[in-house]
C-alpha positions in Angstrom: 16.4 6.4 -27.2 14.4 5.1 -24.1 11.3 6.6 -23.5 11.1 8.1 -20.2 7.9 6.4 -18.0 6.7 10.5 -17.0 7.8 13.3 -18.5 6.9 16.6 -17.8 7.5 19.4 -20.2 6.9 23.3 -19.0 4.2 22.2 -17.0 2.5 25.2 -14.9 -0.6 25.6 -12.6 -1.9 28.5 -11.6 -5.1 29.1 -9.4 -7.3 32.3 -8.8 -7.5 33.2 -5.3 -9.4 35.7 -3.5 -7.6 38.8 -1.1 -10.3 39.5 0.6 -13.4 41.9 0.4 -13.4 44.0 -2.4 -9.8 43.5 -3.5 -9.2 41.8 -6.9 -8.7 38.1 -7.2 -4.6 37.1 -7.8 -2.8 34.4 -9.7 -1.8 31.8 -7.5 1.3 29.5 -9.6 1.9 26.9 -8.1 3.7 25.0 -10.3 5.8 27.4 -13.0 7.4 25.8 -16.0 8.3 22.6 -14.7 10.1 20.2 -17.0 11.1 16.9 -15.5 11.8 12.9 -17.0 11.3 9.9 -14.6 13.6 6.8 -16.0 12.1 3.5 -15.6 12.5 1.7 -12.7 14.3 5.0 -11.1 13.8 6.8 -7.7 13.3 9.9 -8.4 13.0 12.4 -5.7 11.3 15.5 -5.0 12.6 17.6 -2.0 11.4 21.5 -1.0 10.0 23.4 1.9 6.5 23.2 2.7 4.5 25.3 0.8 7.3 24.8 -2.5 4.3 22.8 -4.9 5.1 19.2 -4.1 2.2 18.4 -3.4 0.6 19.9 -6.4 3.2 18.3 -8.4 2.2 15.4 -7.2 -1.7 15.9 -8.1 -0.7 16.8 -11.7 1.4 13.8 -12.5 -1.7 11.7 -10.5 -4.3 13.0 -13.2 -6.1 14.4 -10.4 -5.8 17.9 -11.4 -4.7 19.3 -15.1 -2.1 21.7 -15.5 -3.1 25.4 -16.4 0.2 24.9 -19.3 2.4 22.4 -20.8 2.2 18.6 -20.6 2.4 15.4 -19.0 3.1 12.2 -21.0 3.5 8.6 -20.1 5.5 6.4 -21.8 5.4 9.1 -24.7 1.8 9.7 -25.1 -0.1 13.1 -23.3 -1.9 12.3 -20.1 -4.7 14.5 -21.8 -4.8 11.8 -24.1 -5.3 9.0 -21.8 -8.2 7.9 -20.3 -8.7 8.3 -16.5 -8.9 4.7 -15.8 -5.8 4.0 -17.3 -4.0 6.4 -15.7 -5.2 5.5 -12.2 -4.0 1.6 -13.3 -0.5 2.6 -14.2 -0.1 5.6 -11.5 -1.0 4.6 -8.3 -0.5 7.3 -4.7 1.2 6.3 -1.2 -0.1 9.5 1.1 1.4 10.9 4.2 -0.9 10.1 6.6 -2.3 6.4 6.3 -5.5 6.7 8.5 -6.9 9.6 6.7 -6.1 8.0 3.4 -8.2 5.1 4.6 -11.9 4.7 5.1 -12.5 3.8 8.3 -15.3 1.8 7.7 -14.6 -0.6 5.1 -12.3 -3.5 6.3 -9.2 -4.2 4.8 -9.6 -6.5 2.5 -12.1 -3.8 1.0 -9.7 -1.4 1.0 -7.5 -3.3 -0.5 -9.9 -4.7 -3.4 -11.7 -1.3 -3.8 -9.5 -0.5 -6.9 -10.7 -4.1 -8.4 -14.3 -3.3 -8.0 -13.7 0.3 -9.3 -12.3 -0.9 -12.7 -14.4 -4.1 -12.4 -11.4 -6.6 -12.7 -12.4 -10.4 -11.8 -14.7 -12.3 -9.8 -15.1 -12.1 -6.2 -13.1 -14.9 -5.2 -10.5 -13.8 -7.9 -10.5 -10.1 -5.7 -9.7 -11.9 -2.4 -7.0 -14.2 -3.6 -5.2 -10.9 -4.9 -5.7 -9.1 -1.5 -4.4 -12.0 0.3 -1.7 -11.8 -2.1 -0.6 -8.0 -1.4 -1.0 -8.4 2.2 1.7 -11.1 1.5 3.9 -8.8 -0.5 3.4 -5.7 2.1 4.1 -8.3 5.3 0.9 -8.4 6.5 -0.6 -11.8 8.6 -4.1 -13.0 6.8 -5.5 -12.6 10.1 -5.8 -8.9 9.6 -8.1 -9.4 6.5 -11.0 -8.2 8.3 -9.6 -5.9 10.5 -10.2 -2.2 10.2 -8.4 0.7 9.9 -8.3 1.8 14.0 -7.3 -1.7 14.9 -4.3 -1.6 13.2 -0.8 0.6 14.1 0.0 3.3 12.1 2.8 0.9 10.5 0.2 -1.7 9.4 -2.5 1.2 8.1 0.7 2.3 5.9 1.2 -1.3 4.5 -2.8 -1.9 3.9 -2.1 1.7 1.8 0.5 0.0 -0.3 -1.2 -3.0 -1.1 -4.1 -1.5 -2.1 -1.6 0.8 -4.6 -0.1 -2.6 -5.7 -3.3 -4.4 -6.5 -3.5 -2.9 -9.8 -0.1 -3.7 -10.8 1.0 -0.1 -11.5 3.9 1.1 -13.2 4.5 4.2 -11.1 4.0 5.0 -7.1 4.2 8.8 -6.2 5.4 8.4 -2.9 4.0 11.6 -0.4 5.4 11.8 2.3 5.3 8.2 2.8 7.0 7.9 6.6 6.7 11.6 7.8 3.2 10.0 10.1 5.0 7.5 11.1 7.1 6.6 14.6 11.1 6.7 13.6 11.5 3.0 14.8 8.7 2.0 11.8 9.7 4.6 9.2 12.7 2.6 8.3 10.5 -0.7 8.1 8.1 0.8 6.1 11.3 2.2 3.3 13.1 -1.4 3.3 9.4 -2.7 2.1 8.9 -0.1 -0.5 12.6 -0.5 -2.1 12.0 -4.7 -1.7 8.7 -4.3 -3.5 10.7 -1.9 -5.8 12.8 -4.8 -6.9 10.0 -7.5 -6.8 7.6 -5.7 -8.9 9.6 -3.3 -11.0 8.4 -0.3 -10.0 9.2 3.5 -10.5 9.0 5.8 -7.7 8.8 9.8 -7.8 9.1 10.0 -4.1 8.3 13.4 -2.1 10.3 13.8 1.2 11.7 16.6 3.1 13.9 14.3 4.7 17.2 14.6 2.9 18.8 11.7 4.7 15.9 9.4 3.6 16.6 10.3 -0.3 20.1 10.2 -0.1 19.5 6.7 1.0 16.7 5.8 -1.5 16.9 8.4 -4.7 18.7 8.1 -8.1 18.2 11.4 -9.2 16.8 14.5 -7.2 14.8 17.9 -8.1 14.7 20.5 -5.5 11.8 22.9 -5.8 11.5 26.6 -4.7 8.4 28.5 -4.9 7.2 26.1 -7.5 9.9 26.0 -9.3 12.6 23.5 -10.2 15.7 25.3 -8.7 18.0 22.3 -9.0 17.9 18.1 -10.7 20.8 16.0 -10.3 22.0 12.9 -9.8 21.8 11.6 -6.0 25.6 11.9 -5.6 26.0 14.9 -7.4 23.3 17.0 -5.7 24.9 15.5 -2.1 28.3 16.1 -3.0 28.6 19.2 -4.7 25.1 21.0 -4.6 25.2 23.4 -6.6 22.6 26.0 -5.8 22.7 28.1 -3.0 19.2 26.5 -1.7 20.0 23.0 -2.2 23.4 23.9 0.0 21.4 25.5 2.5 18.8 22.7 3.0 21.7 20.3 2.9 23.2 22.5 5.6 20.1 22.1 7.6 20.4 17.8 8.0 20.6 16.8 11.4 24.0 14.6 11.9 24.8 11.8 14.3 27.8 13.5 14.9 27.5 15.3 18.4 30.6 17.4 18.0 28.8 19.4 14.7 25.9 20.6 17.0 22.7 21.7 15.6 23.1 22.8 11.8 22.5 26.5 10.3 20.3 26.3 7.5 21.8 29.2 6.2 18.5 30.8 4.9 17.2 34.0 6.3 13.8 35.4 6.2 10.6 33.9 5.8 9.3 32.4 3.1 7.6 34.3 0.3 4.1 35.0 -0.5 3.6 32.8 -3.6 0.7 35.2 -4.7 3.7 38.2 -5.1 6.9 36.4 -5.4 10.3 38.3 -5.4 11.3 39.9 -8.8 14.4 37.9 -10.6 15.7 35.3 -8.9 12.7 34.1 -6.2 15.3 32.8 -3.6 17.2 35.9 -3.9 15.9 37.7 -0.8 16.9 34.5 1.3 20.1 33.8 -0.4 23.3 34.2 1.2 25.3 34.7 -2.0 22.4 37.1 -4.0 24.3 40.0 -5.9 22.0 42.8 -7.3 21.8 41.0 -10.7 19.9 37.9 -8.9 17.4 40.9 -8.0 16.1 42.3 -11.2 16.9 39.0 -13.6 16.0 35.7 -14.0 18.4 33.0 -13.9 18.8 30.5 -16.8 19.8 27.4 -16.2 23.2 26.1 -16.0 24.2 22.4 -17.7 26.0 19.8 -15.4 27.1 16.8 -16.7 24.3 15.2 -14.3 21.4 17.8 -15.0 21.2 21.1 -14.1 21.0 24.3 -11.9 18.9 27.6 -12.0 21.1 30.1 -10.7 23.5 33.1 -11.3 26.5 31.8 -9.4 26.0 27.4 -9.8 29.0 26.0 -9.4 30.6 27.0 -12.7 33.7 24.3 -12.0 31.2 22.1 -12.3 29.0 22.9 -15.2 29.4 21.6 -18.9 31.8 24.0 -21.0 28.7 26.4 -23.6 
């Protein structure tokens, strides 16, 4: 059996957080019982409503936080277990918003090197022949080399980003949010270079998006988290053909289409989103869910088998789930 490049098993964080003067602090979970496996050389995608724990998701798997419960192994072996340096060589982060992930006084082709210097890899002339060889890979001209971050478009600061992921040869890119900062006409540039460098370098991506349409295009397999939760992981044309939980419909429901005789779409989802620090009893979607009954009110829902993952819900699809 192939061992998966991430694997997360029951993985939960939880913070303490304050309710003003006098009250009692409250627990915070952020991320509740998350089990997830990342093939290699996959796209796996991550896609939720602001506020769902993506982000923090994406923290844990980075090493930049630890989880309050569970684990996180890479190729088999606990992150716990790893040293830092090693998992900042084989997991390397693409942020949302290039300029603010970029010091804006160090030139590129210090940007770009910083992670050689920081784990002390070759000699200085060794460093720039590897920077001028990302900037190659991401499709950037030399001339940029010594260019800083507020001279170049957003487009650009998003390829210097990538290169400077790239630089250590890395095994896995978590992908946040990479376009979402970007101008449409250059988000699609920016997506053809990070599936071409996919190929070239053999990469695995766990890519974060709320833009459905981009990971239908991009993802093998996709998880769809709700309040921190893992609501829904399928395979790309499972999940987009036959969703199977009420909040993966809904959020499907929501994609804008070119199709001008559809209109605008209706999410389907009514009331606001919960307060994470008191989340709805049973089912956490239920109070938002167009199909809840009064069992999704008072209990939990397991999760439901499909021949291409799985579902957490009372009523998933049960023409489509695995028989037991």
């Amino acid at each position: 059996m192939t061992v998966p490049v991430l694997e997360l098993k029951d993985v939960t964080k939880t913070y303490r957080v304050g309710q003003g003067f006098m009250k009692p602090k409250a627990t915070l979970t952020a991320v509740g019982g998350v089990s997830l496996t990342v093939a290699r050389g996959e796209v796996h995608a991550l896609v939720g409503e602001s506020g769902s724990g993506k982000s923090t998701l994406a923290k844990l798997l980075l090493g930049l936080i630890a989880p309050t419960s569970g684990e996180i192994r890479i190729d088999g072996v606990p992150i716990g277990q790893t040293d830092r340096r090693e998992v900042a060589r084989r997991i390397q982060p693409v942020f949302q918003d290039p300029y603010s992930s970029l010091n804006p006084r160090k030139s590129v082709a210090d940007l770009v090197a910083l992670p050689l210097v920081a784990h002390g890899i070759g000699s200085s002339a060794e460093r720039q022949a590897k920077v001028a060889e990302m900037l190659d890979a991401v499709g950037l001209p030399r001339r940029v080399i010594d260019a800083y971050p507020n001279q170049l478009s957003g487009g650009q600061r998003q390829r210097v980003a990538i290169a400077r992921a790239l630089v250590m040869r890395p095994d896995v890119l978590i992908c946040d949010e990479p376009t979402s900062a970007l101008d449409v006409s250059v988000q699609a540039q920016i997506l053809n270079l990070l599936m071409d460098l996919k190929r070239e370098f053999r990469l695995t991506y766990f890519f974060i998006s709320h833009n459905l349409a981009v990971v239908e295009h991009l993802a093998d397999r996709v998880a769809v988290m709700y309040l921190g939760r893992i609501v829904e992981e399928r395979g790309r044309e499972g999940l987009f053909g036959a969703p199977a939980h009420p909040y993966s419909r809904a959020l499907l429901d929501s994609v804008l289409t070119p199709d001008p005789d559809l209109g605008m779409p209706e999410a389907g989802i009514s009331g606001a989103f919960p307060n994470p620090i008191a989340p709805p009893s049973g089912c956490t979607f239920h109070p938002r869910c167009p199909q809840a009954t009064e069992r999704c009110s008072r209990e939990a829902p397991a999760s439901v088998a499909f021949a291409d993952g799985f579902a957490t819900c009372h009523n998933a699809g049960p023409a489509l789930a695995l028989a037991g």
